[in-house]
C-alpha positions in Angstrom: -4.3 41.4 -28.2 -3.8 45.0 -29.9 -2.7 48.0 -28.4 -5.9 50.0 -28.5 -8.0 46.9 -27.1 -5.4 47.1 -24.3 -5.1 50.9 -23.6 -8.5 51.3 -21.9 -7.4 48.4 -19.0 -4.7 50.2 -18.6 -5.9 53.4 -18.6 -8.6 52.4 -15.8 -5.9 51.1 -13.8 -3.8 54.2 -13.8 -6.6 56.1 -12.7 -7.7 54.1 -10.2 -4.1 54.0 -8.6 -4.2 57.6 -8.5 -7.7 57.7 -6.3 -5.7 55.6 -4.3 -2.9 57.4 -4.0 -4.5 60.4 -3.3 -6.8 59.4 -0.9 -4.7 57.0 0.7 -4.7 58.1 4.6 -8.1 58.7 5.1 -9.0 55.7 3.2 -6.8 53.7 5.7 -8.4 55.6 8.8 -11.9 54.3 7.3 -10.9 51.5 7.1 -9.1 50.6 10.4 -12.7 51.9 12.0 -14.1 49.6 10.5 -12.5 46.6 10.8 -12.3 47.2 14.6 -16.0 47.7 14.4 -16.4 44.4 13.1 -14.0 42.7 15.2 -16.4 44.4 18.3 -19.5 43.9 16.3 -18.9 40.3 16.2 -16.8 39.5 19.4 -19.0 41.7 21.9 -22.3 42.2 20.4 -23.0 39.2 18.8 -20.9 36.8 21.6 -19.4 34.7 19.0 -16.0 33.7 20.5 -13.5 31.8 18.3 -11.6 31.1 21.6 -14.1 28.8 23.2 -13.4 26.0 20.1 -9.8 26.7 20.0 -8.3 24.9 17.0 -10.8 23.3 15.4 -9.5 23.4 12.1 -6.4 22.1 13.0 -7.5 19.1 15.0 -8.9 18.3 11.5 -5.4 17.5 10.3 -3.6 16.3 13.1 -6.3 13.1 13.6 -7.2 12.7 9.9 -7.6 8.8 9.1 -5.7 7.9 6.7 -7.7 5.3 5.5 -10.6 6.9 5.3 -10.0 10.7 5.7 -13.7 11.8 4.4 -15.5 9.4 6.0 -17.5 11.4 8.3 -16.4 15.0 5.9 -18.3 17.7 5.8 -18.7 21.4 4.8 -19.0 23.5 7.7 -18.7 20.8 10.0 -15.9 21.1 13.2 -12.9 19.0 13.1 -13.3 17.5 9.8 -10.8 17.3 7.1 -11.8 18.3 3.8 -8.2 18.4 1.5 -6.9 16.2 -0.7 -4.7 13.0 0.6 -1.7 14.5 -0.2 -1.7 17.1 2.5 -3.1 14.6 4.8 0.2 12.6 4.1 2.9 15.2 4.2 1.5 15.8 7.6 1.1 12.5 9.1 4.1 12.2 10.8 2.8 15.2 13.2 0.0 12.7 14.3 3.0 11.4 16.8 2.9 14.4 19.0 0.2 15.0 21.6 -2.1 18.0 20.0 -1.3 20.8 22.5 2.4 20.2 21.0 1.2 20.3 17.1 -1.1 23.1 17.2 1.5 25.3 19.2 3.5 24.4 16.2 1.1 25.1 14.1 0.3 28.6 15.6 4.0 29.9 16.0 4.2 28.9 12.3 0.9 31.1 11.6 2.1 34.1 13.4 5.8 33.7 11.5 4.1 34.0 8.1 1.2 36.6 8.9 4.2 38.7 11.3 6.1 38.8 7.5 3.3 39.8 5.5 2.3 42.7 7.3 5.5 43.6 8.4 5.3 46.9 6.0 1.8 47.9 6.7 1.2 47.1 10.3 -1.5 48.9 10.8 -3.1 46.2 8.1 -3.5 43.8 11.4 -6.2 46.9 12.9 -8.1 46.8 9.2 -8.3 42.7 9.4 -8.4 42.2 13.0 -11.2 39.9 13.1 -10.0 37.5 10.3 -6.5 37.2 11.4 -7.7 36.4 15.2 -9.9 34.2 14.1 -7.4 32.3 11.9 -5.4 31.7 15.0 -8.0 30.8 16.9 -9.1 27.7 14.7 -5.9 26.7 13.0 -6.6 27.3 9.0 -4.5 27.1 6.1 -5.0 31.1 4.6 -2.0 32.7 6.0 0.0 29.7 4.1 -2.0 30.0 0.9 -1.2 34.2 1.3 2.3 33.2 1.9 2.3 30.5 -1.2 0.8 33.4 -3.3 3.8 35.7 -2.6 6.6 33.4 -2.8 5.2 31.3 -6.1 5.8 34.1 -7.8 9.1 32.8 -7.5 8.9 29.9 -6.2 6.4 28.9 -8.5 6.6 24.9 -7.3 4.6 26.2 -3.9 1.5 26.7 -5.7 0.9 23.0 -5.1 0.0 23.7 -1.7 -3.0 26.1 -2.9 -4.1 23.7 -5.5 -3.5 20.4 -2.9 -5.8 22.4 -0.1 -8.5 24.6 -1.2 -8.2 23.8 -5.3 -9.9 26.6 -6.7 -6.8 28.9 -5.5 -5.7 27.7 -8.8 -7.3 30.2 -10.5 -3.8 32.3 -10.4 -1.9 30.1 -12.6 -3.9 32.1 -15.2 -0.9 34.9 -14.7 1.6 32.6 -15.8 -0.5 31.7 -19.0 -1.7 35.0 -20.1 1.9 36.6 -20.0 3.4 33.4 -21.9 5.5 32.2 -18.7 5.7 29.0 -19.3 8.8 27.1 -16.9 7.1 28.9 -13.7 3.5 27.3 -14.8 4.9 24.2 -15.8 7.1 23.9 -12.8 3.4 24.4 -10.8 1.8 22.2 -12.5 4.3 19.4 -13.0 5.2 19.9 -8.9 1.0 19.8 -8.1 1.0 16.9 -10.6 4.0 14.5 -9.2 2.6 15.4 -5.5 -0.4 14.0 -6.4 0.7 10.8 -8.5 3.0 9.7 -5.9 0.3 10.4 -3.3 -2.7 8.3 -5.4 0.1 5.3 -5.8 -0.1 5.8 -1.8 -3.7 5.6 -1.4 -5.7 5.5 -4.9 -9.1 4.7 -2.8 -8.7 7.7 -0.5 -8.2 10.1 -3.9 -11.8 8.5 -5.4 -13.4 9.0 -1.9 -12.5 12.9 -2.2 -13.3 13.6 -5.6 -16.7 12.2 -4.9 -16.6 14.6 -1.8 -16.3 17.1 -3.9 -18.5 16.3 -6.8 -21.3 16.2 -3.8 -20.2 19.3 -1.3 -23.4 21.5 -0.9 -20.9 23.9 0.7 -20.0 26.2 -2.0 -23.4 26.9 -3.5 -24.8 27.5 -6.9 -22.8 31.0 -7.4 -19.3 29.0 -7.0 -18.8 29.0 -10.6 -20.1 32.5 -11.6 -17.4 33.9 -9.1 -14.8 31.7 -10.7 -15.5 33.7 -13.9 -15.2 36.6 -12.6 -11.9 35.3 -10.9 -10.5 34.2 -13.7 -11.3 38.0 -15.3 -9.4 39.7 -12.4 -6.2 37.8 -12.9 -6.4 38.1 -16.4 -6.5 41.6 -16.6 -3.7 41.9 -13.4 -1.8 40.1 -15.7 -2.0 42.4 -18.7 -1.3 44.9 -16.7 1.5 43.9 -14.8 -0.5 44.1 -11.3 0.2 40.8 -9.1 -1.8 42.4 -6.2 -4.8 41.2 -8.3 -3.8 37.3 -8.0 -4.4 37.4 -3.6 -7.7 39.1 -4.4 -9.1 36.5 -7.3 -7.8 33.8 -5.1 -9.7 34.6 -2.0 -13.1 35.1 -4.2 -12.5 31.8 -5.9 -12.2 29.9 -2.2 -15.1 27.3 -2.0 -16.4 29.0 0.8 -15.7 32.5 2.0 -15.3 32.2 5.9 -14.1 35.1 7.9 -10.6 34.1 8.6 -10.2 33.7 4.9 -10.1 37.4 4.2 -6.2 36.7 5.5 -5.3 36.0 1.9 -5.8 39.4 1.2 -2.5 40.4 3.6 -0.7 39.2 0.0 -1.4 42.1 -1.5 1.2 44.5 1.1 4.0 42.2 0.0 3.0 42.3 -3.8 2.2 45.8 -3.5 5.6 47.0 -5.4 6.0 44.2 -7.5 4.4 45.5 -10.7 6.8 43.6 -13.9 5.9 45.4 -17.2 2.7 44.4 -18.5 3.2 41.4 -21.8 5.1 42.4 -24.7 2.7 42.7 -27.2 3.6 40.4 -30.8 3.5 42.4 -33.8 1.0 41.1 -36.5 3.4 42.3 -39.5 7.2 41.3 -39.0 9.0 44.3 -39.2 11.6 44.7 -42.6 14.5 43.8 -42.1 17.3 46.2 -43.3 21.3 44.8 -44.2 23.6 47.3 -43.7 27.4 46.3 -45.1 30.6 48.1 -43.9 32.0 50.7 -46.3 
């Protein structure tokens, strides 16, 4: 990487963050329109109501069969369970309590992480009121992948739960490889991969039974890996340019499917919003001469 084939990425993301700057309020006001549009739209007009199969998702993994988790799996299906083993095992010792008890947990949990992401853009929760809602209503994982985004910046050992859930979320580990950040991607990587050996010791049969799920879900569809390329693109060039707001975005484009509640990941991006490190130190192709100076 050269300077010059690097100045016009950054270039386009300087003036883009001056649009953005400039136009900032009315751009929110557009957009909180229309998110309570769509939340109207889709609550009143069309009569879809999250509320009447309250924690679907969850029920998924509070009653997953350990034995057979993807026995009766399927895209788009209620109540199944569609991660890998892993998860299923970390949370099995929730299967003791009744399900009003665990999805209660599982709700005040929810609200605890989305409560923190927006906590300096409220008004976020008006622009994304039908994703968030419905994320409560059903009981999915995106507020937690949102949350694992943030923190793994840090934390970078979290980004096991993204890669042990939903997979393709993996896609941001490109960030640690393009700016040469090695211990945070090996510490993800090494944490996903020790998860998962000590799980398949476990249960080796229930880790064949979910790669074959995967290897023959319809669910994504055919433009699954054309949006991973262009996923893989968006955190390459965040990363080049010192933007991690770009991660929560590839992330949430490189989900298997892209439900509703999903557009939650996207509340990443208020807590990322200032945390902009300088963009990769570029090596020089000539080592620059080295002068000795001696005293007196």
């Amino acid at each position: 990487m050269t300077v010059g084939s690097m100045a016009p990425v950054t270039a386009i993301g300087q003036t883009t963050s001056g649009i953005l700057r400039r136009y900032a309020r009315p751009l929110r006001d557009a957009l909180i329109v229309v998110g309570l549009l769509r939340a109207f739209v889709y609550f009143v007009v069309q009569g879809i109501h999250p509320w009447t199969f309250i924690g679907i998702d969850a029920r998924a993994y509070w009653r997953v069969d350990l034995a057979h988790p993807y026995a009766t799996s399927g895209v788009g299906e209620h109540s199944t369970y569609l991660y890998s083993p892993a998860f299923a095992q970390v949370l099995s010792p929730s299967y003791v309590l009744p399900f009003e008890a665990f999805f209660l947990l599982w709700t005040v949990a929810s609200i605890a992480v989305l409560y923190w992401l927006v906590r300096p853009w409220p008004w976020a929760l008006l622009i994304l009121f039908l994703p968030w809602t419905y994320e409560l209503f059903v009981g999915q994982v995106h507020l937690f992948i949102a949350a694992a985004i943030v923190l793994g910046f840090r934390y970078p050992a979290l980004w096991a739960f993204n890669l042990l859930t939903k997979v393709t979320p993996g896609v941001g580990l490109l960030w640690f490889l393009v700016r040469r950040e090695w211990r945070p991607l090996a510490i993800a990587l090494g944490t996903t991969g020790t998860l998962a050996v000590a799980s398949f010791v476990l249960q080796p049969t229930a880790w064949f039974d979910w790669v074959t799920f995967l290897r023959g879900s319809t669910g994504s569809g055919e433009l699954l890996y054309p949006r991973l390329f262009l996923c893989a693109a968006i955190v390459v060039a965040g990363a080049l340019t010192g933007r991690r707001w770009t991660v929560p975005i590839a992330v949430w484009l490189a989900l298997p499917v892209v439900w509703i509640e999903s557009w939650v990941i996207l509340l990443a991006i208020i807590r990322l919003r200032e945390l902009a490190p300088a963009a990769l130190p570029l090596r020089p192709t000539v080592a620059p001469a080295v002068t000795s100076a001696r005293p007196g």
